[in-house]
N, C-alpha and C positions, 0 to 999 in steps of 0.2 A: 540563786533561784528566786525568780519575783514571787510575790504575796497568791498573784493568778495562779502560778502555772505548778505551785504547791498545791491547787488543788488537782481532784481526778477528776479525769475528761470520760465521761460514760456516756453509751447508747443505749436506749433501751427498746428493745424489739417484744411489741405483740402489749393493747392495751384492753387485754381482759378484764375479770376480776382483781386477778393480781398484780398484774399490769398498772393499771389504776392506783391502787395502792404504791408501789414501788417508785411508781413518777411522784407523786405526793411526797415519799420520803428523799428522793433525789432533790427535789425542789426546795426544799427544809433542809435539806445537809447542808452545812457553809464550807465542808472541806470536797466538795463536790460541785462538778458544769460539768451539765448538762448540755451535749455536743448535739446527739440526733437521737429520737426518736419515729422507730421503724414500726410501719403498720399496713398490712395486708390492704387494707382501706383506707385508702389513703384519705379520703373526706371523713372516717371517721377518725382519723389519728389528728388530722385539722383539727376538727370539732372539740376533741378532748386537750388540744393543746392553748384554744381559746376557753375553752370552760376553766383551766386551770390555770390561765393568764401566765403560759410559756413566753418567755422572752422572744423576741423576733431573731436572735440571732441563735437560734436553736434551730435545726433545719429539719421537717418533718418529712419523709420519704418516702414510698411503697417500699413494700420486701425487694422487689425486681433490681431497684436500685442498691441495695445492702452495702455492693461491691465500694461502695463512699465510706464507709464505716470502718473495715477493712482494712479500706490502703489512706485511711487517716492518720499522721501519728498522733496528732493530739487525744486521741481514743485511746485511755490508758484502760478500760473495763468495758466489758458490755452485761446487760442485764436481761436474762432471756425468760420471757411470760407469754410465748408463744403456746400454740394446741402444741402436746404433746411430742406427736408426730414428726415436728419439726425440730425440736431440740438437740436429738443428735448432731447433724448436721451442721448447725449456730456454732454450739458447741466447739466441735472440732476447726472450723472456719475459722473461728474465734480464736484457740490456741494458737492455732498455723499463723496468726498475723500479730502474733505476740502478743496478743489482749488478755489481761482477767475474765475469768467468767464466771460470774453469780447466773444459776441456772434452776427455777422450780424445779420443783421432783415430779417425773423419774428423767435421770440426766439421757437416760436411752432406753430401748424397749427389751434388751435384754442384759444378764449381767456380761455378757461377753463382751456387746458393746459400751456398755460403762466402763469395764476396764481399759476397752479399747483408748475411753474421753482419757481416764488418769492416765495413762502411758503417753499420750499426746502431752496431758499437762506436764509430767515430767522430761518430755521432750524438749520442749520447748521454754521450759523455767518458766511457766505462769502460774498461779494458783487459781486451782476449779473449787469453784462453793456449791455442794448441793443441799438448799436454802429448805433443812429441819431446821422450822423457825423455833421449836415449842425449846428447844436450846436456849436459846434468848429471852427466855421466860423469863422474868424477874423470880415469880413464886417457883419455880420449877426448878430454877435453879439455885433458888435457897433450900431447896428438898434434900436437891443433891448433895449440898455443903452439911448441911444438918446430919444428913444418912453417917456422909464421909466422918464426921470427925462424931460418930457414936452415941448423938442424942437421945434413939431409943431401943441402943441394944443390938442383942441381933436380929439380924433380918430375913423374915418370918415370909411375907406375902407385899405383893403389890397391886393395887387395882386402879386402871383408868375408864373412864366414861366418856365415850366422844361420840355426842349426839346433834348432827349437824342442824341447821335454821339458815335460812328457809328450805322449802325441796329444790332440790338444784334443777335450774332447768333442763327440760331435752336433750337442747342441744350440747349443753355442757353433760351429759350422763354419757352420751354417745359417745365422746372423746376422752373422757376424764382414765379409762385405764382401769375399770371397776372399783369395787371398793375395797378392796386387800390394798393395791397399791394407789388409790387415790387417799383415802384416809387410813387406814390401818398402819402404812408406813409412818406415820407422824407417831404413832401413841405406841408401836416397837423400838422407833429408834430410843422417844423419850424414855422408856420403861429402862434400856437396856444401857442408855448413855447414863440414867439416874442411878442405878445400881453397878453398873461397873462391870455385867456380865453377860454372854449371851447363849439362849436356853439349849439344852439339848435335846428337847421334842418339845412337841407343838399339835393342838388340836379344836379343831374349830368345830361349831356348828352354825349354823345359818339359816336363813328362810325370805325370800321376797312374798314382802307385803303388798305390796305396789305393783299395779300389770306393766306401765311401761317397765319397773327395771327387771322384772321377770323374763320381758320379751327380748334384752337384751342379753339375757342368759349372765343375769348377773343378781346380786340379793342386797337386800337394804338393814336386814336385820343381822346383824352378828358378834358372835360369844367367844375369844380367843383365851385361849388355857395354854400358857407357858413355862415349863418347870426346866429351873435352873441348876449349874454344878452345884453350888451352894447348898442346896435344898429349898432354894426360893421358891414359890409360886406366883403366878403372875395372871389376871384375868384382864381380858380390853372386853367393853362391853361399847359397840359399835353399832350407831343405826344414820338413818340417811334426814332425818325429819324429826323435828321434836319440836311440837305446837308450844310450847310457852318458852322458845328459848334458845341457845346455842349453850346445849349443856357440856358445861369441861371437866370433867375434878381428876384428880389423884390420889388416894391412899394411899398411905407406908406402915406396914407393923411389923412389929418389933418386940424382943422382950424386952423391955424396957417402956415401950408404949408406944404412941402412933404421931406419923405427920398427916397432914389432911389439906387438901388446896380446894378451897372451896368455890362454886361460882362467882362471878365478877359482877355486879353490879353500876347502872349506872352514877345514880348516888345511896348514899347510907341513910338514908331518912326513912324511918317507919312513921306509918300514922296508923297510931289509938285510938279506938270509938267503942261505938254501945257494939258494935258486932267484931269486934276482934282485930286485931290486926293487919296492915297490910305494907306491902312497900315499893320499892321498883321491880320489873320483871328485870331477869338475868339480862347479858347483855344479847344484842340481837344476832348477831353473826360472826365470823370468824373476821373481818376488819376490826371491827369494836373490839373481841377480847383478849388478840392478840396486836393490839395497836404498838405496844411497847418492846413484844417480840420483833417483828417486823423492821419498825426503827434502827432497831440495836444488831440485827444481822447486816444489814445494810450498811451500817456507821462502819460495823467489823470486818466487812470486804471495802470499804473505803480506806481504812487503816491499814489495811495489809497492803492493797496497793502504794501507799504513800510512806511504808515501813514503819508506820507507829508502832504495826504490831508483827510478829517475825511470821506468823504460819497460821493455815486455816483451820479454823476449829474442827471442821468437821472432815476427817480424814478417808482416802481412797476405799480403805478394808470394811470402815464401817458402814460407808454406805453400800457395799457390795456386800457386805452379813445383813443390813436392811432386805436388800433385795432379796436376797434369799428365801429370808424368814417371811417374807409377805408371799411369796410365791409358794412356799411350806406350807402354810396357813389355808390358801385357796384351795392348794391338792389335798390337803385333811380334808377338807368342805367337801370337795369333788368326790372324793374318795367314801368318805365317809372314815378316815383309817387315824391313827395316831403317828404323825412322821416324825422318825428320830432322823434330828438334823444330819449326824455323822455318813446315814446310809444317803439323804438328798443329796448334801452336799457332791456325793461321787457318781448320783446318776447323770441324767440325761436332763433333767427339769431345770426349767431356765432360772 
């Protein structure tokens, strides 16, 4: 096998927010070619393929054309940062032609068709990643290791803060899937992949501040309360906007004492004066603070393709106990009610 063709051959379809970011990390990976990038706009997938000085033999395509991606073999992965809506469909496409698929969340719109994607993936022997980045957290997942081998006892409560910067645009509000599953999934998967459990009820409250996300019949502001077999508690405290910053942390307590993952900064330099203290603001968005998350999901569907490493971290059940518990969470809101997971689980709620 030559030196080339060790590496993975990826496409990446759809260059959003995330999108952006993920070409960036494809372009820095050295165990990674970049074959095609696919984009609904085809002048703007141009545009961003010159802004990031893509190689010429990278073939940039509209969606319509996809079917080149496909019936490529050199396309050993695709990379999918498409609107939502469209995922499904990448997805399964994807399997059916023997492709890896790294896939934003949510991998489909409900859990019936996510399990539908992993039953494909098991079909077909490919591995599906559904890209919980906050996994790949350098600090988050020194939490984990810390929790595991007993640094502060037993384990008492957990709390995360996830306070988005800047306000997302419109048009991104419209598609993004509310905020249960646009951001809420991230900070249940982390809480429940950090501890090792997943809760048996669940209760929310909520409130839109904001008339557009009001008018979407959705809320900006939200308080999640999760109590585990264990006797753990768990709070996510969730909002859409937070003026000085993209606030992220963690809490862990414990008898024995606490972990704590504090905001990120751009540099560590304080400045001293006659009026007190001052230093960088937190970092600005979710590229900046999880830049090293990001990376390191990406290197790790790289590796799995090329068998450095045997299997994907993030497995069929757990993302479908994600989706659950985000879909629990909005019907407490709705409700107004406390839902034990056991009775959801066997209703009719997606």
């Amino acid at each position: 096998m030559t030196s080339e063709r060790r590496k993975a051959g990826l496409a990446i379809f759809g260059l959003g927010r995330a999108g952006r970011i993920h070409l960036a990390n494809i372009l820095s990976l050295r165990k990674a070619h970049l074959r095609y990038i696919v984009e609904e706009n085809l002048q703007h997938g141009q545009a961003v393929a010159r802004e990031y000085m893509v190689n010429d033999d990278v073939k940039v395509i509209s969606s319509k054309d996809a079917d080149q991606v496909f019936n490529d073999s050199n396309v050993d992965g695709i990379v999918i940062c498409t609107p939502t809506d469209l995922h499904e469909n990448l997805v399964r496409r994807g399997l059916k032609s023997d492709k890896a698929v790294f896939c934003e969340k949510p991998i489909a719109g409900t859990k019936e068709n996510v399990a539908a994607c992993y039953a494909d993936a098991e079909k077909y022997g490919q591995p599906l990643l559904c890209a919980f980045n906050r996994r790949f957290d350098p600090s988050i997942s020194l939490m984990r290791q810390r929790l595991a081998e007993g640094a502060i006892g037993e384990l008492q409560c957990i709390k995360t803060c996830s306070r988005d910067a800047p306000f997302p645009p419109k048009e991104y509000l419209r598609i993004s899937g509310g905020i249960f599953h646009d951001c809420g999934v991230h900070d249940i998967d982390a809480i429940c992949w950090t501890i090792g459990e997943y809760p048996v009820s669940v209760f929310t409250q909520a409130h839109a501040f904001h008339k557009e996300i009001a008018d979407l019949n959705d809320v900006d502001q939200v308080i999640i309360v999760m109590k585990f077999p264990s006797g753990c508690i768990a709070s996510i405290d969730l909002s859409r906007h937070a003026v000085y910053g993209y606030d992220q942390r963690m809490e862990i307590f414990g008898s024995n004492g606490m972990l704590e993952q504090q905001n990120k900064v751009p540099t560590s330099v304080v400045c001293h004066g006659v009026l007190g203290a001052c230093k960088n603001p937190i970092e600005a968005s979710f590229p900046q603070r999880y830049r090293e998350a990001y990376e390191l999901e990406l290197e790790h569907f790289v590796n799995v393709i090329l068998g450095i490493e045997k299997e994907i971290l993030v497995k069929k059940e757990e993302t479908l106990q994600v989706c659950r518990l985000a879909s629990a969470c909005e019907e407490s809101y709705r409700t107004g009610k406390q839902i034990f997971m056991s009775s959801f689980e066997n209703s009719a709620n997606p």
